[in-house]
TORKOL-4160 file (C-alpha; in steps of 0.2 Angstrom, whole numbers, padded with zeros to 4 digits, m for minus):
226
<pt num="1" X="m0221" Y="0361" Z="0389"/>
<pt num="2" X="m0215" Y="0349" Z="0377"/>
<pt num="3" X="m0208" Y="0355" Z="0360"/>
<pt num="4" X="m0216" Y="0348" Z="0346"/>
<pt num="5" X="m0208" Y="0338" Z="0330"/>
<pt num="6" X="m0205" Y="0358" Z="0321"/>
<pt num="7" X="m0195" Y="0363" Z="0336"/>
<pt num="8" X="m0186" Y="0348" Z="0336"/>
<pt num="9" X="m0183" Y="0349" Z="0316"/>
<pt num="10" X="m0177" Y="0368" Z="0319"/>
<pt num="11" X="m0165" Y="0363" Z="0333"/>
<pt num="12" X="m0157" Y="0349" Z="0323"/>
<pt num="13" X="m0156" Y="0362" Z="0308"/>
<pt num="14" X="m0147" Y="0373" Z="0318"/>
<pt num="15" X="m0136" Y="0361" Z="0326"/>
<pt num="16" X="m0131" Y="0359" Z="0308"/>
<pt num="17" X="m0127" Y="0377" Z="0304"/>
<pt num="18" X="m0116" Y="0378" Z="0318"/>
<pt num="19" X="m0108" Y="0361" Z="0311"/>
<pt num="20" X="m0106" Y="0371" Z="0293"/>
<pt num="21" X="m0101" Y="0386" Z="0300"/>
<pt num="22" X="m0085" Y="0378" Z="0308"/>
<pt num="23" X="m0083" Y="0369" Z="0291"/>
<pt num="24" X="m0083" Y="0384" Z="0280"/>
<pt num="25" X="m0064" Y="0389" Z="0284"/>
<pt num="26" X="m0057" Y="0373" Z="0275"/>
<pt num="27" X="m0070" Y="0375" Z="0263"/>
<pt num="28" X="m0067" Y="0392" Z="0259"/>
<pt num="29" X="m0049" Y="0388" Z="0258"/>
<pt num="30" X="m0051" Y="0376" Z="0244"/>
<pt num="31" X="m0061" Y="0389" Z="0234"/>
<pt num="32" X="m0048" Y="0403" Z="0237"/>
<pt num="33" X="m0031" Y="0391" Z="0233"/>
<pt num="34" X="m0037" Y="0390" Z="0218"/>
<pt num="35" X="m0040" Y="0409" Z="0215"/>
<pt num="36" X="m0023" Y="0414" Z="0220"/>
<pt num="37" X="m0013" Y="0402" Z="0209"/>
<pt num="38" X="m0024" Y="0408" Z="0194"/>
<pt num="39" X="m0022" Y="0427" Z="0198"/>
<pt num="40" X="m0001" Y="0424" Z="0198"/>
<pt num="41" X="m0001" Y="0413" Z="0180"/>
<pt num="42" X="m0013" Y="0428" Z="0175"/>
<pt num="43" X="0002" Y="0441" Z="0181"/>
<pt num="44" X="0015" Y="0430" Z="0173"/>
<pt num="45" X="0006" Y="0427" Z="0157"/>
<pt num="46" X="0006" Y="0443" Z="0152"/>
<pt num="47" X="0023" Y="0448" Z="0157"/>
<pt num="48" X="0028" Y="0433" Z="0145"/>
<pt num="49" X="0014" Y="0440" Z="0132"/>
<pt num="50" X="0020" Y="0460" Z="0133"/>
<pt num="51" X="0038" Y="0455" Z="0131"/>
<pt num="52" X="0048" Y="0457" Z="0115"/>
<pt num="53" X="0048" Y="0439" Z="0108"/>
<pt num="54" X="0035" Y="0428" Z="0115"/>
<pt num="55" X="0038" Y="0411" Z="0123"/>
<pt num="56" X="0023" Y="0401" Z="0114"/>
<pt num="57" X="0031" Y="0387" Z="0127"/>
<pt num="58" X="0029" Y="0397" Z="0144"/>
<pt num="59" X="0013" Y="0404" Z="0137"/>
<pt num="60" X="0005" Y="0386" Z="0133"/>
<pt num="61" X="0011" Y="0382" Z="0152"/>
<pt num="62" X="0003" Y="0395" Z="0159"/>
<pt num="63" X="m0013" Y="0393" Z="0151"/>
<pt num="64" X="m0014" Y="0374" Z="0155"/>
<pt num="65" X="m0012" Y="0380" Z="0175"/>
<pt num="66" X="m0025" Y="0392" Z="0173"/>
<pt num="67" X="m0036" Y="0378" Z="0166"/>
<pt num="68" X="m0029" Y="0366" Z="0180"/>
<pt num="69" X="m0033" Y="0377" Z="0192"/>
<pt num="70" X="m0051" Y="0384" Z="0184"/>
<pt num="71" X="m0057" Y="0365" Z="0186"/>
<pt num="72" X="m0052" Y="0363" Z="0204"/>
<pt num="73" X="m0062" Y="0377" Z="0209"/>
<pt num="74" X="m0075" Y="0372" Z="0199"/>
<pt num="75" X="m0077" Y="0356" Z="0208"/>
<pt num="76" X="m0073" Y="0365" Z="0225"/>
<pt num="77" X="m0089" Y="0377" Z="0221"/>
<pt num="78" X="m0098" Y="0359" Z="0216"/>
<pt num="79" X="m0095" Y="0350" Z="0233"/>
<pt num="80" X="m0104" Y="0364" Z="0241"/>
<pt num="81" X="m0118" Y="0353" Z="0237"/>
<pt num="82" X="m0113" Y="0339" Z="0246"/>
<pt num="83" X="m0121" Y="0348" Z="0261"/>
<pt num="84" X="m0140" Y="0350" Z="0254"/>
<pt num="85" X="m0148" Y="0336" Z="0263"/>
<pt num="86" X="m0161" Y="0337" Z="0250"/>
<pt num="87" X="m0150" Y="0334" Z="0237"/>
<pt num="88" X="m0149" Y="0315" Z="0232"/>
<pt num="89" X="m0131" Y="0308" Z="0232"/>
<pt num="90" X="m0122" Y="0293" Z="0228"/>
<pt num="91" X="m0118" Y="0288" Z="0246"/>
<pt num="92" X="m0101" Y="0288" Z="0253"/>
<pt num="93" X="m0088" Y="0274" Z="0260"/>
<pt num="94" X="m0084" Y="0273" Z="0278"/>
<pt num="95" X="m0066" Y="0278" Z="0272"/>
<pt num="96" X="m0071" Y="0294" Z="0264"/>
<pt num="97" X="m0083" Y="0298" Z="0277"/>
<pt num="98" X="m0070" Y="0299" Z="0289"/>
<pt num="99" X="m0056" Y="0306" Z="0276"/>
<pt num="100" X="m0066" Y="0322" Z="0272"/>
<pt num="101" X="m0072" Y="0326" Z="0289"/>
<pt num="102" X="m0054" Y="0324" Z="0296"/>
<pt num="103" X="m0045" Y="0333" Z="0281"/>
<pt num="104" X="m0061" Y="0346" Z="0286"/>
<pt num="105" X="m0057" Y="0350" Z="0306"/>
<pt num="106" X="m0038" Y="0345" Z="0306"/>
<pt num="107" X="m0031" Y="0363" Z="0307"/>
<pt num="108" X="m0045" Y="0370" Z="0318"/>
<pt num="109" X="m0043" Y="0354" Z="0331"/>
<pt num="110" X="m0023" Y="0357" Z="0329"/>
<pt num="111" X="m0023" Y="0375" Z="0334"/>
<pt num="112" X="m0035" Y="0370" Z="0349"/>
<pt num="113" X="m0020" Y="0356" Z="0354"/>
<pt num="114" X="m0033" Y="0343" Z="0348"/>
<pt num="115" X="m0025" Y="0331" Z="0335"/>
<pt num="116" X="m0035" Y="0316" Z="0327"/>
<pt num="117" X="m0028" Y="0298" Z="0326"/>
<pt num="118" X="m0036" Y="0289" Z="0312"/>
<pt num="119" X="m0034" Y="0267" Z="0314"/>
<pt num="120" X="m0024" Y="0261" Z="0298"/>
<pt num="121" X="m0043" Y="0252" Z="0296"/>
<pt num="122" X="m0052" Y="0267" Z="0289"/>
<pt num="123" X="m0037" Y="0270" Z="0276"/>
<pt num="124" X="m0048" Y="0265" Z="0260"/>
<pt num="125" X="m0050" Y="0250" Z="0251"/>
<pt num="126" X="m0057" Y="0243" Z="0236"/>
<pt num="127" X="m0074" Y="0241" Z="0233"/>
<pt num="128" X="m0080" Y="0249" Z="0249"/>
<pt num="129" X="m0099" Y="0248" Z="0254"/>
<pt num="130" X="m0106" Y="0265" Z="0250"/>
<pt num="131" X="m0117" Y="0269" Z="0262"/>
<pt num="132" X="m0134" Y="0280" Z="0257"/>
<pt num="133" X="m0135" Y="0298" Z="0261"/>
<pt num="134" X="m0117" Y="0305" Z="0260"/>
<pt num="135" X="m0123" Y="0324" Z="0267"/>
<pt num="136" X="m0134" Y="0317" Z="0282"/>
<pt num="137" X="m0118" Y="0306" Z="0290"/>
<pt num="138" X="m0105" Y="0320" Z="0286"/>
<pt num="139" X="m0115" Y="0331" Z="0297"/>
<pt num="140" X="m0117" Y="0317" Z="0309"/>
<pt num="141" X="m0098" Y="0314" Z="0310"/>
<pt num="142" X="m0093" Y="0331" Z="0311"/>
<pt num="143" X="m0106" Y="0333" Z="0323"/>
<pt num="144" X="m0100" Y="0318" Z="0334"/>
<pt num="145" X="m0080" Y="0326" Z="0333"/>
<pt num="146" X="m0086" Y="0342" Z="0339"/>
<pt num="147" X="m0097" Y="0332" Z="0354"/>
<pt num="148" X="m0082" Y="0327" Z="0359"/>
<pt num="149" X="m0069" Y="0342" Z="0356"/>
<pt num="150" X="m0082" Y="0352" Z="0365"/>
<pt num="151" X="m0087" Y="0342" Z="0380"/>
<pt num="152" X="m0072" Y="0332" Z="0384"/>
<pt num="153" X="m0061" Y="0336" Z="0399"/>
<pt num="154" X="m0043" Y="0338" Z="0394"/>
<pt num="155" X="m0044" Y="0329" Z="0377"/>
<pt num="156" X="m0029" Y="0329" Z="0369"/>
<pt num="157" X="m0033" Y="0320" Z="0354"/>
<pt num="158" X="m0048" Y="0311" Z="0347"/>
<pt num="159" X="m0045" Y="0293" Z="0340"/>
<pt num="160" X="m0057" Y="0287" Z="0325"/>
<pt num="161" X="m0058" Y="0267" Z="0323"/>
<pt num="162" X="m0070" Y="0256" Z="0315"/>
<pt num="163" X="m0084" Y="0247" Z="0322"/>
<pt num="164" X="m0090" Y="0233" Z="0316"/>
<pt num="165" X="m0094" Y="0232" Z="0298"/>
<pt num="166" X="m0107" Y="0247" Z="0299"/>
<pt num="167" X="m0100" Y="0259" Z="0313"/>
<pt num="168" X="m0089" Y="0271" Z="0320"/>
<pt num="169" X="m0080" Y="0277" Z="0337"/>
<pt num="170" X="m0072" Y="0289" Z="0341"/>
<pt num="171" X="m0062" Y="0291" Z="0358"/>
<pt num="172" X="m0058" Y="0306" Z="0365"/>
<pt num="173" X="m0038" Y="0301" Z="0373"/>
<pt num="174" X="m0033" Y="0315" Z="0389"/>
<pt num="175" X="m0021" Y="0326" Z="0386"/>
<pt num="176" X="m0003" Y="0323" Z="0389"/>
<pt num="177" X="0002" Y="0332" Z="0405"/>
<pt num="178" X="0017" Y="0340" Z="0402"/>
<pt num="179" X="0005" Y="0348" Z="0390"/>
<pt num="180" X="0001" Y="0367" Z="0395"/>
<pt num="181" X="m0015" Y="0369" Z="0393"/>
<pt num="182" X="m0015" Y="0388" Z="0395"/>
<pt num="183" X="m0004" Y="0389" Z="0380"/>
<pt num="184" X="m0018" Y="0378" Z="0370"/>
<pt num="185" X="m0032" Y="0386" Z="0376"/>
<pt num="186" X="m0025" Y="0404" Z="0370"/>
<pt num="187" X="m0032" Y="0399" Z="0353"/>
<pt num="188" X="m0051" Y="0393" Z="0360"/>
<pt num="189" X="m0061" Y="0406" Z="0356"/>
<pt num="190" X="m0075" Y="0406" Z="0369"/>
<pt num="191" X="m0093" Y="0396" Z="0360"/>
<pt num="192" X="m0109" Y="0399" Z="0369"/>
<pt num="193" X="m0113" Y="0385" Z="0355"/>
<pt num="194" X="m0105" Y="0369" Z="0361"/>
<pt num="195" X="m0112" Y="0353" Z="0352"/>
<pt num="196" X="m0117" Y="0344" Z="0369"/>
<pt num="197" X="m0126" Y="0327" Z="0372"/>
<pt num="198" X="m0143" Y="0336" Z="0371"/>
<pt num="199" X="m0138" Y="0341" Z="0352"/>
<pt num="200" X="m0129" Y="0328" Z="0344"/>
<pt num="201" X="m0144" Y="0318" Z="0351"/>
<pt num="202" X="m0157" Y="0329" Z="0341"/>
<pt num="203" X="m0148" Y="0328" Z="0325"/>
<pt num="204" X="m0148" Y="0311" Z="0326"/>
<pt num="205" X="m0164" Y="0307" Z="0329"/>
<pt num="206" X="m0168" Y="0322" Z="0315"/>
<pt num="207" X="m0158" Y="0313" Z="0304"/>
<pt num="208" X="m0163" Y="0294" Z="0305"/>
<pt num="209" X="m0147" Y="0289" Z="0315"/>
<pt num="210" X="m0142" Y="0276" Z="0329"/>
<pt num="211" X="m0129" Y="0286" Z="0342"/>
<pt num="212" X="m0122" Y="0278" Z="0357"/>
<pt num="213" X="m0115" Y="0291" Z="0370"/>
<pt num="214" X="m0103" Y="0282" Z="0383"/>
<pt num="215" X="m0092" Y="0293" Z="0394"/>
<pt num="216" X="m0079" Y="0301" Z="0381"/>
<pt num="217" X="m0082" Y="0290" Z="0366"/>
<pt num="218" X="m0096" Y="0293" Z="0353"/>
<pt num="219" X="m0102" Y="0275" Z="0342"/>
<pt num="220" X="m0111" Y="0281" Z="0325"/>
<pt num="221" X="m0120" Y="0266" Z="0317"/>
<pt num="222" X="m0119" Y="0273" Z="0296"/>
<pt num="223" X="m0136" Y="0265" Z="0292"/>
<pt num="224" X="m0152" Y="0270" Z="0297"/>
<pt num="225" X="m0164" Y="0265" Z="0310"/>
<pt num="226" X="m0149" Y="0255" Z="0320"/>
């Protein structure tokens, strides 16, 4: 029986959710940095504030962290909203694109013995295209990195370059072998949820968006209906 286009929505949602949900670690670290530094000028401020003559100085410093801090997790809170896909952005350049969903997976990648190469292209320039519909290609991106740190055999690294004026690849490079992978592999935990072929292709196809599947080596085209 063939599904029909609500199924297909649904497994493309929950391709996303799986896609968040390996996220929310870095995300939930930006929120909780944060937190920590504020709770520690709190502590210091009032030692400064209880003590017998009171530094107006060191009590102006700690109040202008405390604000420092306040507005970074306010914006941290903010970006959740970068994930609604119903919420209408300002776009996002290929640079930042790839900048945010790197700066996202590095550490989990790392402790998998997985380490992403970025080409000195993607590093940002001035007035970048912006390309529509920021949340829909972060999902898409992170979706084509776990595609690959999922499904490749022996990937060491995955290498991110441009493509054209409008695309991305990624490679998935082998493993060095003097490389153990027992020692790597001691940090995989076991993921009956692996983005494979089957679900990259729904989201993309959910989502408006070209993908080229060859081998080890994902291309994402950032515009619709390519």
């Amino acid at each position: 029986m063939k599904s029909s286009p609500s199924a297909r929505s649904w497994i493309a949602a929950g391709v996303r959710h799986e896609l968040l949900t390996r996220a929310l670690p870095a995300l939930r670290h930006d929120m909780a940095a944060p937190v920590s530094v504020i709770r520690m000028a709190l502590l210091m401020l009032k030692r400064q504030v209880a003590a017998p003559t009171v530094d107006a100085a060191a009590c102006e410093e700690r109040v202008a962290l405390i604000d420092n801090q306040v507005g970074e997790l306010v914006l941290a809170i903010r970006s959740l909203r970068d994930w609604e896909l119903a919420t209408t952005d300002d776009g996002i350049s290929r640079s930042a694109l790839v900048g945010q969903c790197v700066m996202l997976m590095r550490s989990a990648f790392d402790l998998h013995g997985v380490s992403l190469e970025v080409d000195a292209a993607l590093d940002p320039q001035e007035d970048e295209h912006r390309w529509p519909a920021g949340a829909a290609l972060r999902y898409l991106f992170l979706g084509a990195m776990g595609y690959l740190h999922d499904g490749a055999d022996e990937a060491g690294a995955i290498r991110i370059e441009a493509d054209g004026a409008n695309a991305v690849r990624l490679q998935a490079v082998k493993r060095d072998p003097g490389t153990s992978p027992s020692v790597l592999d001691a940090h995989r935990a076991p993921r009956a949820l692996a983005i494979d072929a089957v679900a990259l292709q729904s989201l993309a196809d959910d989502l408006g968006y070209a993908v080229t599947l060859d081998g080890d080596s994902v291309r994402l085209v950032l515009a619709t209906g390519n």
